[in-house]
N, C-alpha and C positions, 0 to 999 in steps of 0.2 A: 117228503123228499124221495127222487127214485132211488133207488137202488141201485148201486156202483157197478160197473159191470166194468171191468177189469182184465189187459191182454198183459200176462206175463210170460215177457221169450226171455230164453233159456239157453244154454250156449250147447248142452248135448248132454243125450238121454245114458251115455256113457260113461259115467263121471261119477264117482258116489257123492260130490260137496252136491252137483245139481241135482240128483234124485233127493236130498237131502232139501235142497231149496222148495222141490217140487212137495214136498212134501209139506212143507213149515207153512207155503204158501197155501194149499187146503186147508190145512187146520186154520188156520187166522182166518179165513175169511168165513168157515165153516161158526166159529164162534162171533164174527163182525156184521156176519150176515151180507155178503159181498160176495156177487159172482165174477168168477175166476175160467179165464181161458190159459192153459201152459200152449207153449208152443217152441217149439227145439230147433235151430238152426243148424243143427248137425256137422258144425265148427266151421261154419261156412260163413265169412260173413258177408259175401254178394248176396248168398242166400238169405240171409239176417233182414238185408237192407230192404229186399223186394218183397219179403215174407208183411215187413213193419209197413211199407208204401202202400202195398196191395190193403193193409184192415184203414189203414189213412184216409186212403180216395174211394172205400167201399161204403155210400153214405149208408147203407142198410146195418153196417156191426156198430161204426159210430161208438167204441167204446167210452169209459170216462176218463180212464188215464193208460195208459202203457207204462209197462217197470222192466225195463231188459238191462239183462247183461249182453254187454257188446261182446263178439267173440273177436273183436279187433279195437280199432280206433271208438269216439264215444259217440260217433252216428250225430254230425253239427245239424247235417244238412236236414236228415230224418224228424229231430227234433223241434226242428223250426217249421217242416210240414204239420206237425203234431200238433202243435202248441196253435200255429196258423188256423187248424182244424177245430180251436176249443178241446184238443185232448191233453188231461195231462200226462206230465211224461216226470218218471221214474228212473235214474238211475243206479245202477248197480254193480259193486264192486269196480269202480269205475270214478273219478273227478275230472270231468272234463272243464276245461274253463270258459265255455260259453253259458253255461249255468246264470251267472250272475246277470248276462243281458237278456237273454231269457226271459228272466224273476219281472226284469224290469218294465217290459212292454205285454207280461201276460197277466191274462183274467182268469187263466188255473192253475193248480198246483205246480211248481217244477224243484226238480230237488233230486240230490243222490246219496244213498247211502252203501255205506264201504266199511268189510274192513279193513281197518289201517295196516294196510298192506306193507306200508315199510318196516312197522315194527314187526310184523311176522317174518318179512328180513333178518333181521336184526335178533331177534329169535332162534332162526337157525343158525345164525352166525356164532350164540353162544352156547347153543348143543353143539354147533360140529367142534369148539374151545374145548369142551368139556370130553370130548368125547376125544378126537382129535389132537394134539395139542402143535402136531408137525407132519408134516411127509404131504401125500399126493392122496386128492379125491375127489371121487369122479361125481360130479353137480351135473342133473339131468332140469331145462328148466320150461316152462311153458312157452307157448307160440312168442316168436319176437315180438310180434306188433299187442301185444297185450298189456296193458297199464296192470296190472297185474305180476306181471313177468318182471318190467323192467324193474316197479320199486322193488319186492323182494330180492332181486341179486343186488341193485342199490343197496338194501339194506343191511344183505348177510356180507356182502364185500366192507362193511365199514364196521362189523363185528368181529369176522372170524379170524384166528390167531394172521401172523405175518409170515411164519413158517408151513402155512398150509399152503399148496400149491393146487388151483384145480382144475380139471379137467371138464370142458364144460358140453353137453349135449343137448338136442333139440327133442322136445314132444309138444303134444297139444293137450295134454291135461287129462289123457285118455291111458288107461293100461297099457291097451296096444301101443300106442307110440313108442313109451319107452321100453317094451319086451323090442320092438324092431331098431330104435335105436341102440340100445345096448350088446342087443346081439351083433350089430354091423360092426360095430364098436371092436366087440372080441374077434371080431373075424380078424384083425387087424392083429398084426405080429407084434408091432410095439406094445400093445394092451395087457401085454405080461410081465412087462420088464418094468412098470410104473411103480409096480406093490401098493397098489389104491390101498386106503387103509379105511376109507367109509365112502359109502353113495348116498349121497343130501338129492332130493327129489322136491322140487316142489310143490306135489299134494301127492297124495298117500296113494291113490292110481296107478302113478306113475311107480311111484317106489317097488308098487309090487309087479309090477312090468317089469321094471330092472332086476327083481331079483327071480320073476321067474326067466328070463335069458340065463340066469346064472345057473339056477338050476339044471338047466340042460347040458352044462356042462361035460366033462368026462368025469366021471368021481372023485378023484385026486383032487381034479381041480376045485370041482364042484363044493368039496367040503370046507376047502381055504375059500372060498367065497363068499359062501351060505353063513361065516362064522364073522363075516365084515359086518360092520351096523351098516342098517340100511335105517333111514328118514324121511320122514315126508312130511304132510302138511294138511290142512284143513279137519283133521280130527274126529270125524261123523263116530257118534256113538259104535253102533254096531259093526263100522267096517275098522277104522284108523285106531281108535282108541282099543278096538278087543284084539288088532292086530299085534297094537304094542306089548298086550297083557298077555297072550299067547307069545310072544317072542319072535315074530318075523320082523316086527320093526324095532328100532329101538328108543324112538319116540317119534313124536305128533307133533302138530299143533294147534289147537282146536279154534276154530271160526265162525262164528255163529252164522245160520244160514240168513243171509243178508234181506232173502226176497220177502221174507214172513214180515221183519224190522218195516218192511219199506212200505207194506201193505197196508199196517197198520199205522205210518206215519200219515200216508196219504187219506185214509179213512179219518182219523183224528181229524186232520185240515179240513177237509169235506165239510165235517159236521162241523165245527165251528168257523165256516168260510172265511177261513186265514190260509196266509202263504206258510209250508212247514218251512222248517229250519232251509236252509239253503244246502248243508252237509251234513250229515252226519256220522259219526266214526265209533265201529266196536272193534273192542279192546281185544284182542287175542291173547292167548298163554298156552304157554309150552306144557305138554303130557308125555313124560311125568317134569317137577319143577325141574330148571337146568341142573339145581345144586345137587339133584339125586342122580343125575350124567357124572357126577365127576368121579375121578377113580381117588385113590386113597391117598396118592401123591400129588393132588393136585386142590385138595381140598381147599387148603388157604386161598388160592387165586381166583375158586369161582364165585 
């Protein structure tokens, strides 16, 4: 059999979940024996779409499947080029619903795997409970067009208390965004009179974008700031999780890097010429558990 030769795009080189992806992805293939191209769309996804058409119509790269996280919508059209081509197609972090018709008129792989994005919702809905239990907080959230973005505020708006009120911001999954969001943010005279009492972020990038805006603050302010939980998301050993353990965040939530999962679903199939699962979904958990968020008067309820 040849040898799998593999384009995995990436949504930007600026993100610790994706250097995290980029990374899960050489070791798996490193131990599957499967050559591996990354390639980053640098949150573009015109760029995304033309970067995937151009390796489609190029009969000389001719890979054996593509695995992309979309940095937008789930690419119907790209897909069906793909697949049209004999390539299979991988997706990620992502359930698009043309999957299923896909499956059904292809001779390769097609298939996505995710994690279950709502409950990492759902997740933060019960650290901000725990943390939280009333007042105003400022939620910074990824690009709108992101299947990603929508489930998790989907999911933390059907968790988090009733009494939370929040204020919601725009990034794209990148530090900077939310250091420029947040700071616009304070520029704003009403931004003081809120008394935010926690910043939920959804992935851990962001969070510390948000709190370095804070940081810059004037001192006085700075120290009432610096003293709010800040939260975020995706978890990566060395960034999120040593984040929360040094005390800039006040939890995580850990999500396994999806691209390595997807690599070795596709390789599985390969080798035993079967279609994989059609979905697949990993489980996420909150760092540290919700029940270690709760203060001492709130214990019974979480």
């Amino acid at each position: 059999m040849d040898k799998l030769n593999v384009v995995v795009a990436l949504i930007t080189r600026d993100n610790d979940y994706q250097a995290e992806q980029a990374v899960a992805v050489a070791e798996m293939a490193a131990r599957l024996g499967v050559n591996v191209q990354v390639i980053y769309a640098d949150n573009d996804a015109v760029n995304q779409t033309q970067q995937l058409l151009k390796i489609i119509q190029d009969p000389i790269q001719h890979p054996s499947a593509i695995l992309v996280e979309p940095v937008g919508t789930g690419m119907p059209q790209v897909a069906k080029a793909a697949v049209g081509a004999g390539i299979g197609w991988g997706i990620i972090n992502s359930d698009p619903d043309y999957i299923a018709d896909l499956r059904r008129s292809s001779g390769v792989p097609v298939f996505s795997v995710s994690t279950d994005q709502s409950e990492v919702g759902r997740i933060q809905g019960k650290q901000l409970g725990a943390l939280v239990p009333e007042g105003n907080v400022l939620y910074i959230e990824g690009p709108f067009n992101s299947m990603a973005t929508q489930l998790r505020t989907k999911g933390m708006l059907s968790t988090k208390p009733a009494t939370v009120e929040l204020k919601m911001l725009k990034g794209d999954w990148t530090e900077r965004s939310a250091h420029q969001a947040a700071k616009s943010w304070l520029s704003l005279g009403s931004s003081r009179q809120l008394q935010i009492q926690a910043v939920v972020c959804q992935n851990d990038a962001m969070a510390m974008g948000a709190r370095k805006a804070f940081a810059g603050l004037t001192e006085k302010d700075r120290e009432q700031w610096l003293n709010t939980p800040f939260t975020g998301c995706d978890g990566v050993t060395r960034t999120g999780q040593d984040w929360v353990r040094r005390g800039l965040l006040k939890a995580t939530i850990i999500t396994a890097p999806a691209a390595g999962i997807a690599l070795e679903i596709l390789a599985k199939a390969v080798n035993a010429g079967s279609m994989p699962p059609d979905h697949t979904l990993i489980a996420p958990k909150s760092f540290p558990a919700v029940e270690e968020l709760c203060g001492k008067s709130q214990k019974a309820s979480c």
